[in-house]
Biopython code that builds the backbone (N, CA, C, O; Angstrom):
import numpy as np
from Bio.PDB.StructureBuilder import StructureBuilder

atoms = [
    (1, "UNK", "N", (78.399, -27.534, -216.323)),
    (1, "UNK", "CA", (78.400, -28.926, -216.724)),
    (1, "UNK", "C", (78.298, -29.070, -218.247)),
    (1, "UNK", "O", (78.796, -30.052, -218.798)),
    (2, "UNK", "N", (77.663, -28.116, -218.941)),
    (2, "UNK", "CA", (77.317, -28.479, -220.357)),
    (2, "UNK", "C", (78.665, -28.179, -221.320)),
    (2, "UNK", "O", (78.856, -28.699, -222.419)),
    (3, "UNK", "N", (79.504, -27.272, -220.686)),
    (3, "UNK", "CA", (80.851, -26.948, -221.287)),
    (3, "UNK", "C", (81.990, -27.322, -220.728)),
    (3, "UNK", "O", (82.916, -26.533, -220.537)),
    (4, "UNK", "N", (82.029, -28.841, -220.346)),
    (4, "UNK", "CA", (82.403, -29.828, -220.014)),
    (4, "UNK", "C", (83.034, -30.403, -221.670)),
    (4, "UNK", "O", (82.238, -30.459, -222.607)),
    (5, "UNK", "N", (83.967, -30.654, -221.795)),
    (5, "UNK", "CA", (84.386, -31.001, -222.849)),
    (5, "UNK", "C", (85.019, -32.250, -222.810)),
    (5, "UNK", "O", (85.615, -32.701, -221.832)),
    (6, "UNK", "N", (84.789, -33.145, -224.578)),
    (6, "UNK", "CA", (84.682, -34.781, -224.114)),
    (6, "UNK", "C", (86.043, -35.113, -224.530)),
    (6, "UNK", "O", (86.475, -34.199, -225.232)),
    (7, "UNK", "N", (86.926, -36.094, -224.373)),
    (7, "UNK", "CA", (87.937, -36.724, -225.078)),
    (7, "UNK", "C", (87.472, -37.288, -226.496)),
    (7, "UNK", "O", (86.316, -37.687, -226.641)),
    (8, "UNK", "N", (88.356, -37.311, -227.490)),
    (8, "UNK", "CA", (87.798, -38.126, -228.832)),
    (8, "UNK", "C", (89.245, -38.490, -229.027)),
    (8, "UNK", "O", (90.270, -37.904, -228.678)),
    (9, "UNK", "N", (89.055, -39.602, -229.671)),
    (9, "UNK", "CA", (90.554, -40.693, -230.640)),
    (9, "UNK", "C", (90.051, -40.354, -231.722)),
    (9, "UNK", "O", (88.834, -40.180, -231.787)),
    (10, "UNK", "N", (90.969, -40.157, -232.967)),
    (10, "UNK", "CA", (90.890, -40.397, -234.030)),
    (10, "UNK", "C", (92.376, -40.703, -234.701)),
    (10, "UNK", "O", (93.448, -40.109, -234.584)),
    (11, "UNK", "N", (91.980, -41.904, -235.466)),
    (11, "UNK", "CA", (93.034, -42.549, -235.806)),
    (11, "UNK", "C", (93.202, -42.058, -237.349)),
    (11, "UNK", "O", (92.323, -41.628, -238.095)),
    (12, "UNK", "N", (94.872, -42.286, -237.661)),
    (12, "UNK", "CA", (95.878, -41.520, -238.556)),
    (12, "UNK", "C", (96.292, -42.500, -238.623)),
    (12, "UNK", "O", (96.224, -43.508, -237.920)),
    (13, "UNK", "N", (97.088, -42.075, -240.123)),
    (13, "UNK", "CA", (98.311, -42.894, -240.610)),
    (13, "UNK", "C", (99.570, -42.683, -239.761)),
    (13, "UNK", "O", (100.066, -41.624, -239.378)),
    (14, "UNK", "N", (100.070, -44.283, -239.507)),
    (14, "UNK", "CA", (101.380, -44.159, -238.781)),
    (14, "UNK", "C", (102.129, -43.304, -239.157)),
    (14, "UNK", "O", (102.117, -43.073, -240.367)),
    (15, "UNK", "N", (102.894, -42.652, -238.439)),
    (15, "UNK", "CA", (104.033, -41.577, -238.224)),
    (15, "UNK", "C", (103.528, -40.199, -239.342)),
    (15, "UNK", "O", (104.276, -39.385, -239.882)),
    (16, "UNK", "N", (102.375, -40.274, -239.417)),
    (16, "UNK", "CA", (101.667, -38.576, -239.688)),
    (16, "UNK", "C", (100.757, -38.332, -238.873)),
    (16, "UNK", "O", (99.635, -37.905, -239.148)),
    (17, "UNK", "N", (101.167, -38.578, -237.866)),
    (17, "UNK", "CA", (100.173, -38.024, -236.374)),
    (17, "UNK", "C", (100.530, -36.345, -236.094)),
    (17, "UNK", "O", (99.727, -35.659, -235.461)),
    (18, "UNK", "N", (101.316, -35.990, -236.424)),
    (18, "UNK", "CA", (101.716, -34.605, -236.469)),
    (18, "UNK", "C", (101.585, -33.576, -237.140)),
    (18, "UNK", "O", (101.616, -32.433, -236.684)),
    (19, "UNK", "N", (101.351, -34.030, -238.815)),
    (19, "UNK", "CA", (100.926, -33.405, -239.758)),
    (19, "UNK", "C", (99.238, -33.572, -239.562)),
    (19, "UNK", "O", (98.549, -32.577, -239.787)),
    (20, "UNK", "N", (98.702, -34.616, -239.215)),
    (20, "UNK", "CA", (97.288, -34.350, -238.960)),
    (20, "UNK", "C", (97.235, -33.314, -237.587)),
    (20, "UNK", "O", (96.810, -32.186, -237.836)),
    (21, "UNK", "N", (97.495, -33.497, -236.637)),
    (21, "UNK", "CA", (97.469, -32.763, -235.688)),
    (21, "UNK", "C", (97.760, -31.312, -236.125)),
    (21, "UNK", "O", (96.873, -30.551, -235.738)),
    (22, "UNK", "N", (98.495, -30.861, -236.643)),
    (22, "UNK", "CA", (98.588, -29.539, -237.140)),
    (22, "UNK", "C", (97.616, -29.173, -238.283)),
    (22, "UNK", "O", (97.465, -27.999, -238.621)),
    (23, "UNK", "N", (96.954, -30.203, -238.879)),
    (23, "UNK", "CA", (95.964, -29.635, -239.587)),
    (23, "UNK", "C", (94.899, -29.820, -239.275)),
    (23, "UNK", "O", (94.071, -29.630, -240.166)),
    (24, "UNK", "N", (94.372, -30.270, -237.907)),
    (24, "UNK", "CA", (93.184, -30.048, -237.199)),
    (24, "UNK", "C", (93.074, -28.772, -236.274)),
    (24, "UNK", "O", (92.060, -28.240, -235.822)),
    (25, "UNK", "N", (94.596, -28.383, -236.101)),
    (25, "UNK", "CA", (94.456, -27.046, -235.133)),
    (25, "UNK", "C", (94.591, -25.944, -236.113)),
    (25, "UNK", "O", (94.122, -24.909, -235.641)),
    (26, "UNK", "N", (95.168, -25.760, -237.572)),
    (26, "UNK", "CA", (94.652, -24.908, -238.976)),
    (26, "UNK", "C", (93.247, -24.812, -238.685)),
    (26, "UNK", "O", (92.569, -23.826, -238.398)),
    (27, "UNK", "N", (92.966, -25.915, -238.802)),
    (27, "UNK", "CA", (90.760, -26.081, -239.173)),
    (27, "UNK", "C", (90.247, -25.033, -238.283)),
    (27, "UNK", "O", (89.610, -24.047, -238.653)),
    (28, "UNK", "N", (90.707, -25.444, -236.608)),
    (28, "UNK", "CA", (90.105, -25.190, -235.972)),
    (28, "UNK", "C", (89.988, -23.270, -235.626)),
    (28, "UNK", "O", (89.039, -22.577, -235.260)),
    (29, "UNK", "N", (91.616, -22.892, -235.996)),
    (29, "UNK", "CA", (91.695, -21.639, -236.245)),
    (29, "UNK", "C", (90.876, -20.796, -237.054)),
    (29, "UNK", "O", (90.241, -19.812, -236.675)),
    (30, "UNK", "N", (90.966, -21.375, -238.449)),
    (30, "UNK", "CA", (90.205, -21.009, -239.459)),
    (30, "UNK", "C", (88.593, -20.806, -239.306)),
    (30, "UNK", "O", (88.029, -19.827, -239.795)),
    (31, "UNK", "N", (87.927, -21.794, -238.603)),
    (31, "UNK", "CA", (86.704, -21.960, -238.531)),
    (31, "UNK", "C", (86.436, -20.861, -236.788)),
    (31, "UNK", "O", (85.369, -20.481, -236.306)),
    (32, "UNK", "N", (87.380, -20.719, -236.441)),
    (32, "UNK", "CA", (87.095, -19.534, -235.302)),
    (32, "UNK", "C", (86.409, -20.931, -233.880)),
    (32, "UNK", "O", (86.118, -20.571, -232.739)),
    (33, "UNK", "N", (86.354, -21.658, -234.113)),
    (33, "UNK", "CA", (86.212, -22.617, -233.344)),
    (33, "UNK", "C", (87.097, -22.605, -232.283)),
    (33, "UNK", "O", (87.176, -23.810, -232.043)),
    (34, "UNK", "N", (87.938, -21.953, -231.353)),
    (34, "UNK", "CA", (88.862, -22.323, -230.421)),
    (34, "UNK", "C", (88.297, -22.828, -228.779)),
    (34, "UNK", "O", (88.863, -23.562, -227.970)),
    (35, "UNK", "N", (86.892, -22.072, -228.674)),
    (35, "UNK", "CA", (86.175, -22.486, -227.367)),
    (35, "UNK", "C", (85.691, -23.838, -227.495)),
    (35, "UNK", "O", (85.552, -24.523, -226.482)),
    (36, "UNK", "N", (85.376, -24.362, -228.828)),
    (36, "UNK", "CA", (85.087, -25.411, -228.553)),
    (36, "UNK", "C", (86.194, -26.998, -228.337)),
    (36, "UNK", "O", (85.916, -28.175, -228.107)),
    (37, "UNK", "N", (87.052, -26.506, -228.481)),
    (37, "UNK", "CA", (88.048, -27.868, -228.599)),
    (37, "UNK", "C", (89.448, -27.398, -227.442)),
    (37, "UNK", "O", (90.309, -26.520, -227.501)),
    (38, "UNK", "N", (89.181, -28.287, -226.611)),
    (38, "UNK", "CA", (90.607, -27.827, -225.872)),
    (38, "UNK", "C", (92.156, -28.401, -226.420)),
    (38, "UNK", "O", (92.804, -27.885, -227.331)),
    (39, "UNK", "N", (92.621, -29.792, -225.486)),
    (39, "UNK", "CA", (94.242, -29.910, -225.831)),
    (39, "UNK", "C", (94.046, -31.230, -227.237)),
    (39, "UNK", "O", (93.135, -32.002, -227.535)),
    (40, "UNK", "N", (95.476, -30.936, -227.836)),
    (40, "UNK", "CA", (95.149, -31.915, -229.111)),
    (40, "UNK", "C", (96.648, -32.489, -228.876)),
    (40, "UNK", "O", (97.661, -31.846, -229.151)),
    (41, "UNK", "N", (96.638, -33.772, -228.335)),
    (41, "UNK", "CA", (97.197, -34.636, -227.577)),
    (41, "UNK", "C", (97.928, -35.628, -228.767)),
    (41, "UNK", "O", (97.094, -36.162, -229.499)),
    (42, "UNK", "N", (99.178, -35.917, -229.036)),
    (42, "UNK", "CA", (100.062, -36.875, -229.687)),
    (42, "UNK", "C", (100.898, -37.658, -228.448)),
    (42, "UNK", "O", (101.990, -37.125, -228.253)),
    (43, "UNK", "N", (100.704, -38.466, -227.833)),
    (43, "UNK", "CA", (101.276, -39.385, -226.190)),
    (43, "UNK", "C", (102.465, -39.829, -227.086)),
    (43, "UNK", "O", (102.392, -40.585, -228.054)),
    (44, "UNK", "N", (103.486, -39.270, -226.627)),
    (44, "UNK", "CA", (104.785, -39.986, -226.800)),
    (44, "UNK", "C", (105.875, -39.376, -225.362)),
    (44, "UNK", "O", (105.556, -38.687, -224.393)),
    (45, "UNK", "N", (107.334, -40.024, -225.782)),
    (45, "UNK", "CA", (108.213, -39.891, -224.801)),
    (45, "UNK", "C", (109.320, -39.890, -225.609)),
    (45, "UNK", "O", (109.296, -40.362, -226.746)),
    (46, "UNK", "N", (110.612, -39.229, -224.939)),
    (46, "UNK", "CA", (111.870, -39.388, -225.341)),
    (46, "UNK", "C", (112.832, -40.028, -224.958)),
    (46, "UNK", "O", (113.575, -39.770, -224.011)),
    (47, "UNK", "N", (112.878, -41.261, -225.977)),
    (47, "UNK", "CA", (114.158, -42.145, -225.578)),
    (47, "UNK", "C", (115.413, -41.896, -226.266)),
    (47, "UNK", "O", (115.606, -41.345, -227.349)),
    (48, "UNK", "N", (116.461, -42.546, -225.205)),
    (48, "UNK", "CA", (117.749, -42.122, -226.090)),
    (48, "UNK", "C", (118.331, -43.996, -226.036)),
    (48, "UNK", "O", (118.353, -44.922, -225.226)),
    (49, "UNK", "N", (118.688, -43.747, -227.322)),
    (49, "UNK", "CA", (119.181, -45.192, -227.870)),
    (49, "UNK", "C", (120.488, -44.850, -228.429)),
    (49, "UNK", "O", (120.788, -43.668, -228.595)),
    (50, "UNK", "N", (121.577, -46.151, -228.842)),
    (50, "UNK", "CA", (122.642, -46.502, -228.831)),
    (50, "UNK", "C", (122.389, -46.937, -230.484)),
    (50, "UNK", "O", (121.868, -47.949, -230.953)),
    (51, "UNK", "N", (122.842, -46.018, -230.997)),
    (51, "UNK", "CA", (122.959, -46.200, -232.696)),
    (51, "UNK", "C", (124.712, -45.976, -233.095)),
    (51, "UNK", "O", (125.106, -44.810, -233.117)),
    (52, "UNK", "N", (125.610, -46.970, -233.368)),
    (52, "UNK", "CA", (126.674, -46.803, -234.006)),
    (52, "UNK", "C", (127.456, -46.636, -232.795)),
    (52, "UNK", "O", (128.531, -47.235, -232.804)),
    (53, "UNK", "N", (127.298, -46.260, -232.211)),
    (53, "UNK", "CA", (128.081, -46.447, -230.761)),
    (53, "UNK", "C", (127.866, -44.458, -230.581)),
    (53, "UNK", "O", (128.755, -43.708, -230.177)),
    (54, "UNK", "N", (126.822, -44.139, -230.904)),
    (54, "UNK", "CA", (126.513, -43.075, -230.462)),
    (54, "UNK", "C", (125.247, -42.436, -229.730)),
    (54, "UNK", "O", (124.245, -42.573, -230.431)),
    (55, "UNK", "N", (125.035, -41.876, -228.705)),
    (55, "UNK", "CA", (123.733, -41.379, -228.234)),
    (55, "UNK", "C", (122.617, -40.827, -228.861)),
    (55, "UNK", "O", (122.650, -39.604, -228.725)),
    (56, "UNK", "N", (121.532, -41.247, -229.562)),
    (56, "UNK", "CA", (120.470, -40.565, -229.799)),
    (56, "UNK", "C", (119.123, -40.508, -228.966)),
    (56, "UNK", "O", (118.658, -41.328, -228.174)),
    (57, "UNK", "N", (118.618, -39.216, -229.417)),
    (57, "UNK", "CA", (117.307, -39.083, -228.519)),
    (57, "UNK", "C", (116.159, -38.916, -229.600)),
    (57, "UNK", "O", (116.131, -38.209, -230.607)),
    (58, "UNK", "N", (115.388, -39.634, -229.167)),
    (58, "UNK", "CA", (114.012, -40.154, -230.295)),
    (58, "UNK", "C", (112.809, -40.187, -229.453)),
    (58, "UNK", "O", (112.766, -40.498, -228.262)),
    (59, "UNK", "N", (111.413, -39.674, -230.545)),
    (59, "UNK", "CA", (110.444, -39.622, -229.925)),
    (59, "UNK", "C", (109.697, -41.029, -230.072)),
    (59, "UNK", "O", (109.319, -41.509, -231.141)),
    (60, "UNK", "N", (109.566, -41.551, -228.918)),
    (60, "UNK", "CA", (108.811, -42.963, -229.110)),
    (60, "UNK", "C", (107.244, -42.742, -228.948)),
    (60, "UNK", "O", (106.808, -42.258, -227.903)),
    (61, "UNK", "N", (106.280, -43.155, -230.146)),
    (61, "UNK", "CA", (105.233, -42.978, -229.648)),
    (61, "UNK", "C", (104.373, -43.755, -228.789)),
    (61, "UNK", "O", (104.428, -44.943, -229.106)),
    (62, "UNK", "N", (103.511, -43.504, -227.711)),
    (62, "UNK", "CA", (103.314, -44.614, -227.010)),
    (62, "UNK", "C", (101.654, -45.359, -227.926)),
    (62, "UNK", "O", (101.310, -46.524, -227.727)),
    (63, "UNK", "N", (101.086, -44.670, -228.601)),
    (63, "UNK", "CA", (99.644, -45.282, -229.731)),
    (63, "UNK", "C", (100.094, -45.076, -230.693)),
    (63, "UNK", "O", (99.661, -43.985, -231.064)),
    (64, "UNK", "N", (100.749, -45.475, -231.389)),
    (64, "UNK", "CA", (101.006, -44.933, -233.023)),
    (64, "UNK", "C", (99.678, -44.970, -233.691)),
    (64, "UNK", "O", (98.821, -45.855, -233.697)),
    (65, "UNK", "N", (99.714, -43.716, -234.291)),
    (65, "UNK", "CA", (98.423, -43.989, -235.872)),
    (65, "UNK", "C", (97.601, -43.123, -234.954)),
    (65, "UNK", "O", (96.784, -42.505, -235.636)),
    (66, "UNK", "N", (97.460, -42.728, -233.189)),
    (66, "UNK", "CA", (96.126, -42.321, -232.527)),
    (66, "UNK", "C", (96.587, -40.522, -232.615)),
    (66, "UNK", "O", (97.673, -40.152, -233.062)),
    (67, "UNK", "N", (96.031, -40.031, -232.344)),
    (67, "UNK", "CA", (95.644, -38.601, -231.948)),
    (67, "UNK", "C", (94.623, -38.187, -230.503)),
    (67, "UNK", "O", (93.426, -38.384, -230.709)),
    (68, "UNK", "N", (94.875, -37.800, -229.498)),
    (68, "UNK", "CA", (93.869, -37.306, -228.765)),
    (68, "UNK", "C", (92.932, -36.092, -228.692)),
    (68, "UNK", "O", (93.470, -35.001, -228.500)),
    (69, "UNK", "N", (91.955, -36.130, -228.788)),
    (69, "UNK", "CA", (91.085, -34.357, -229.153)),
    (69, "UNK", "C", (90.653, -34.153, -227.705)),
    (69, "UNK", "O", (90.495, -35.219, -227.111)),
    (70, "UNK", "N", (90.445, -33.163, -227.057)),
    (70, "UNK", "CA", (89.660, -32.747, -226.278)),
    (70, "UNK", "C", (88.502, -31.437, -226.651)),
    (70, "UNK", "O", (87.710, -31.051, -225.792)),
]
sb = StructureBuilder()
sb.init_structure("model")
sb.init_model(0)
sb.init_chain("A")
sb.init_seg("    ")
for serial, (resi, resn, name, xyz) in enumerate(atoms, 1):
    if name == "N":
        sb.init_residue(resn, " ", resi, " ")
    sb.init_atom(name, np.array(xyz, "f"), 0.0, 1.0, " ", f" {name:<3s}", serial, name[0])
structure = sb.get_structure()
């Protein structure tokens, strides 16, 4: 029960949710910390939209600015 690990939000600047996310899992490397933190969560999906009369596929985020920690 005690190594039960919690969810945390921490909020980022819009559309550098990724560059923070990669520099919380640096930290966490660095500091040898890996038992303590499990998945490090960015919630998005891939849509494909109609740009110019052509198919693209884009990551839509579903929280912008959030990050999930476990």
């Amino acid at each position: 029960m005690e190594n039960e690990k919690k969810w945390y939000i921490v909020n980022t600047r819009t559309s550098c949710e990724n560059v923070a996310k990669t520099a919380i899992e640096e930290r966490i490397n660095t500091k040898n910390m890996q038992e303590h933190f499990g998945d490090i969560l960015v919630p998005s999906e891939n849509v494909i939209q109609l740009i110019k009369g052509k198919k693209q596929t884009r990551a839509r985020k579903f929280f912008p600015g959030y990050i999930f920690v476990n």
